[in-house]
C-alpha positions as CSV (number, residue, x, y, z in Angstrom):
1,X,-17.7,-14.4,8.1
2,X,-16.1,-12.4,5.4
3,X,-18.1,-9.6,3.4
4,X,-17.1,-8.6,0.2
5,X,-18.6,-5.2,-1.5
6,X,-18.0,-3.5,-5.0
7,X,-18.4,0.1,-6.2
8,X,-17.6,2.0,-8.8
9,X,-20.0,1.2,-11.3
10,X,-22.4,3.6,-13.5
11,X,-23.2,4.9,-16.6
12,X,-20.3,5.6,-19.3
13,X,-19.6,6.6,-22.7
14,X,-18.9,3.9,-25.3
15,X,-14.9,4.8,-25.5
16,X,-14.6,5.9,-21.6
17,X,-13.1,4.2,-18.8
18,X,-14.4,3.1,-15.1
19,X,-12.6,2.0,-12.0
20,X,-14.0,-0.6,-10.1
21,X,-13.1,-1.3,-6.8
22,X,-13.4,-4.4,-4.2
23,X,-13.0,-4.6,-0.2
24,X,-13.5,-7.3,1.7
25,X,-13.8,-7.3,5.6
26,X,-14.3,-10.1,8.6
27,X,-11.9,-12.5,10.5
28,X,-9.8,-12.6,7.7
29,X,-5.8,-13.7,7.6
30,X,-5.3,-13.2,4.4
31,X,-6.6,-13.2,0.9
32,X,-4.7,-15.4,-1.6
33,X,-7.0,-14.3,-5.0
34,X,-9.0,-11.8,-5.7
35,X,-11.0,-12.7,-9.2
36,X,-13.7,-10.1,-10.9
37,X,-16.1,-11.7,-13.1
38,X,-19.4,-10.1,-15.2
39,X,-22.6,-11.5,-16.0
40,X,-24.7,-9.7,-19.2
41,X,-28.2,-10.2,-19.6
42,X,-29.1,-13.6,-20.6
43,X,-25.7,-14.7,-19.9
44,X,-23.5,-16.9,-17.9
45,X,-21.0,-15.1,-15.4
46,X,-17.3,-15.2,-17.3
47,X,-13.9,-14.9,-15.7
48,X,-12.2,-11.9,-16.4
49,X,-9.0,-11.8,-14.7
50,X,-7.4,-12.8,-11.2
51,X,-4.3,-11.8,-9.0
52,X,-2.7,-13.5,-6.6
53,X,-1.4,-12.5,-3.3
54,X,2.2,-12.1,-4.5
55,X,1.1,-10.0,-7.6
56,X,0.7,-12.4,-10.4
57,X,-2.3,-11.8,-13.0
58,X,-3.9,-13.6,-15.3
59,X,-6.7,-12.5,-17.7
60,X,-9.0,-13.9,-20.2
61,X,-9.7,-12.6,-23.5
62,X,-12.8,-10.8,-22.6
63,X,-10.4,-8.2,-20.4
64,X,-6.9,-8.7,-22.2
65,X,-5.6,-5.9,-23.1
66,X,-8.8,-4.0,-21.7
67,X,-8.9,-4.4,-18.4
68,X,-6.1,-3.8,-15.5
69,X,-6.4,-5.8,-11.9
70,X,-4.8,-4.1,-9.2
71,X,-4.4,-5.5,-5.5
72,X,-3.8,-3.3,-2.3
73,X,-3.0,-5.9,0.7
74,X,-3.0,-3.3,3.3
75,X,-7.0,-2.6,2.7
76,X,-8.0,-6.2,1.7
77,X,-8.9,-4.3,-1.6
78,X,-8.9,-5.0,-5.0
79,X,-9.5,-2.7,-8.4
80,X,-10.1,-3.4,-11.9
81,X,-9.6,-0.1,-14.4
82,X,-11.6,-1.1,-17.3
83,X,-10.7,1.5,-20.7
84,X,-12.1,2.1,-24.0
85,X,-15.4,0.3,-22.5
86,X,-18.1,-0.3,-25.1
87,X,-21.6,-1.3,-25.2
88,X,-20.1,-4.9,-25.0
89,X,-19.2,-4.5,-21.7
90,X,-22.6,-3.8,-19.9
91,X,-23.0,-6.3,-17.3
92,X,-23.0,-6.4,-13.3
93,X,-19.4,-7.1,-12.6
94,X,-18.8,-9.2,-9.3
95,X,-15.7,-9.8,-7.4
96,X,-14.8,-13.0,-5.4
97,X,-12.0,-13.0,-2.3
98,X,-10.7,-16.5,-2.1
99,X,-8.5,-16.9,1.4
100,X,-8.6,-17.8,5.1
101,X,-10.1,-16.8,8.2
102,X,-8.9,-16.3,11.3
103,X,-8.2,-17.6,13.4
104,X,-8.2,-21.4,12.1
105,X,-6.7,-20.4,8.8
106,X,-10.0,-22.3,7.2
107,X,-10.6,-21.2,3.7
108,X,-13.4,-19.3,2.1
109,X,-14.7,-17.7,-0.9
110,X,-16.8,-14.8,-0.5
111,X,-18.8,-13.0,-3.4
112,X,-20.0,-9.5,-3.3
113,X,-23.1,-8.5,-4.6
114,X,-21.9,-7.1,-7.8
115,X,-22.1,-3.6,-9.5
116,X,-24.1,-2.6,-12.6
117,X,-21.6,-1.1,-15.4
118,X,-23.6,0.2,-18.6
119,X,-21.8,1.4,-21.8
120,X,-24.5,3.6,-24.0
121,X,-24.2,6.8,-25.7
């Protein structure tokens, strides 16, 4: 059983920046991706970016440019530093683990419950 949590989320300035942040915890060997999606209201959830365990990214166009993922192995953690933030960006954001569990290396995908983020002046 892996357990996946976000924080970081709140209220923000149109033009200001948020951190969000991601742990996961359990009988876990090791996460392979972390992803961080957001869902606005009457929207489907969209991909924003993913990293690998070895570092690599890859973002869409919603977060290019935007939006920074960050990985810290050590604390089965995962950030995203969102700037410039506008009302565009209000949605709950949601981070997935994708990786294997100790100790029979069997893979899972755990969600967390996601974190509101609201842009408004």
């Amino acid at each position: 059983q892996v357990q996946v949590v976000e924080s970081g989320g709140g209220l923000v300035h149109p033009g200001g920046s948020l951190r969000l942040s991601c742990t996961a915890s359990g009988n876990i060997f090791k996460i392979n991706v972390w992803n961080w999606y957001r869902q606005a209201p009457g929207s489907q959830r969209e991909l924003l970016a993913l990293i690998t365990s070895i570092n690599i990214t890859s973002y869409t166009d919603s977060a290019k440019g935007q939006f920074t993922i960050t990985r810290d192995n050590a604390k089965n953690a995962v950030y995203l530093q969102m700037n410039s933030l506008n009302p565009e960006d209000t949605a709950v954001y949601y981070c997935s683990a994708i990786g294997e569990l100790l100790p029979t290396r069997a893979s899972f995908n755990s969600w967390g419950q996601g974190t509101q983020v609201t842009v408004s002046s």
